[in-house]
Steps between C-alpha positions, in 0.01 A plus 500: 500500500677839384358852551616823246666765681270801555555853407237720569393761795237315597674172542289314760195547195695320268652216759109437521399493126827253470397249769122549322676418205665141587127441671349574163750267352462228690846512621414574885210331619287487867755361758815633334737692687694770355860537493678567817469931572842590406516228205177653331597887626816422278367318220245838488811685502302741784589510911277272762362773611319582163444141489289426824302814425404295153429190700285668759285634236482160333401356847240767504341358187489205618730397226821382799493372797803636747596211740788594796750294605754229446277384266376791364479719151246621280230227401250522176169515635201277374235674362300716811124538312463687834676809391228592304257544788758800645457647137155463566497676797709795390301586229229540726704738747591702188202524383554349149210260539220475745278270713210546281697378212718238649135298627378539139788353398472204724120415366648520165827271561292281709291413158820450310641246797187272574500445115835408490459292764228317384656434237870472657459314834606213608391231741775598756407855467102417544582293820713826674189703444254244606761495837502892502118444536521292765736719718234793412186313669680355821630887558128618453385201741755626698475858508810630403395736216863655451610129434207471254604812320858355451331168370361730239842627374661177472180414282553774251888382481387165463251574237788735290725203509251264374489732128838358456619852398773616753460840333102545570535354829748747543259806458265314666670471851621843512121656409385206758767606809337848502169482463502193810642774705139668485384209576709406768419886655123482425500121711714631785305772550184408465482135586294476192615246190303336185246274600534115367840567399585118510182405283589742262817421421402134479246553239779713322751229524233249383452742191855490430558138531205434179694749345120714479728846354103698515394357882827525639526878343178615629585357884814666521329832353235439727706461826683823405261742440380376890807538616517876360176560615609421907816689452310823367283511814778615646709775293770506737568089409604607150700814579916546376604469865342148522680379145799588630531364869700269571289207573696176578242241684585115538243254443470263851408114358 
């Protein structure tokens, strides 16, 4: 693995379009480690200091992972879908999209992903959300509403994966992680949540598994516009400030 020396006044830009470079080539792939610091600082032809402030942007991309020690260096990453919920969320604080459009999004993506996965799913994927379903009605037996709410955004995960289209379910878990957060707010502070959640999702599951593209469609649609119409009782569950707390609850099996 050799790197071109750089020459430029903004070398630590193109230390990161090189390393993108050998990604996009297939050279480096997830798990690789870089060259030692000073062996890749003088292949670059730039100092270490230059260097690390290329790598910590990289690891800010999610692109490296920076590992300390004996053991240590500067790791390619797998691919974090994650990332795109922060994108998500700053395009909210800016301003550059809003909540209004983001859950009309969500209907919209929702059609494209039960299609796919009607079409897409597989037996394995079919059994998780028949599971998912499961978890949903012993937390409603239960009680523990906040635990039901999580149920529902492993379901919508679920769901994306079953398309078999890493890219959709991509859009469709970063739309998803914000718009649970109003849901999440609306059930902790109301105590209130969708009635016959478990049943619901059930009949939607059933839909999916005889591949029914019009019944499964119209459930999903259904469930949605209900779960718009609890939110918008209370204007406060759909405001910015909600979107963008930072909500990180833990489902108790």
């Amino acid at each position: 693995m050799q790197f071109r020396p750089i020459h430029t006044r903004r070398a630590f830009e193109e230390i990161c379009e090189r390393i993108r470079e050998q990604l996009a080539l297939g050279v480096l792939k997830p798990g690789d480690k870089l060259p030692a610091e000073r062996d890749l600082a003088q292949q670059l032809g730039v100092s270490r200091n230059v260097l690390r402030e290329a790598l910590r942007s990289l690891e800010m991309a999610g692109v490296l992972r920076l590992q300390k020690g004996v053991k240590g260096g500067a790791f390619i990453r797998e691919g974090d879908t994650s990332r795109m919920n922060d994108v998500m969320r700053d395009m909210l604080s800016l301003g550059t999209i809003s909540v209004r459009e983001l859950s009309e999004a969500r209907v919209h993506v929702l059609d494209l992903v039960v299609r796919l996965a009607c079409a897409n799913a597989r037996a394995v994927d079919l059994d998780a959300l028949e599971a998912n379903v499961e978890r949903t009605e012993l937390a409603t037996r239960e009680g523990r509403l906040l635990d039901r709410v999580e149920c529902s955004r492993e379901f919508y995960k679920l769901l994306a994966a079953a398309t078999g289209n890493k890219v959709i379910a991509m859009i469709m878990d970063s739309v998803t992680e914000i718009h649970m957060r109003f849901v999440y707010a609306k059930v902790a502070s109301s105590g209130v949540a969708m009635a016959r959640l478990a049943e619901k999702r059930r009949r939607f599951v059933a839909a999916l598994r005889e591949r029914n593209v019009s019944s499964a469609t119209r459930l999903m649609r259904t469930h949605l516009e209900s779960v718009q119409r609890m939110l918008e009782q209370d204007p406060g569950a759909m405001s910015l400030q909600v979107a963008l707390a930072e909500v990180q609850p833990g489902i108790r099996r």
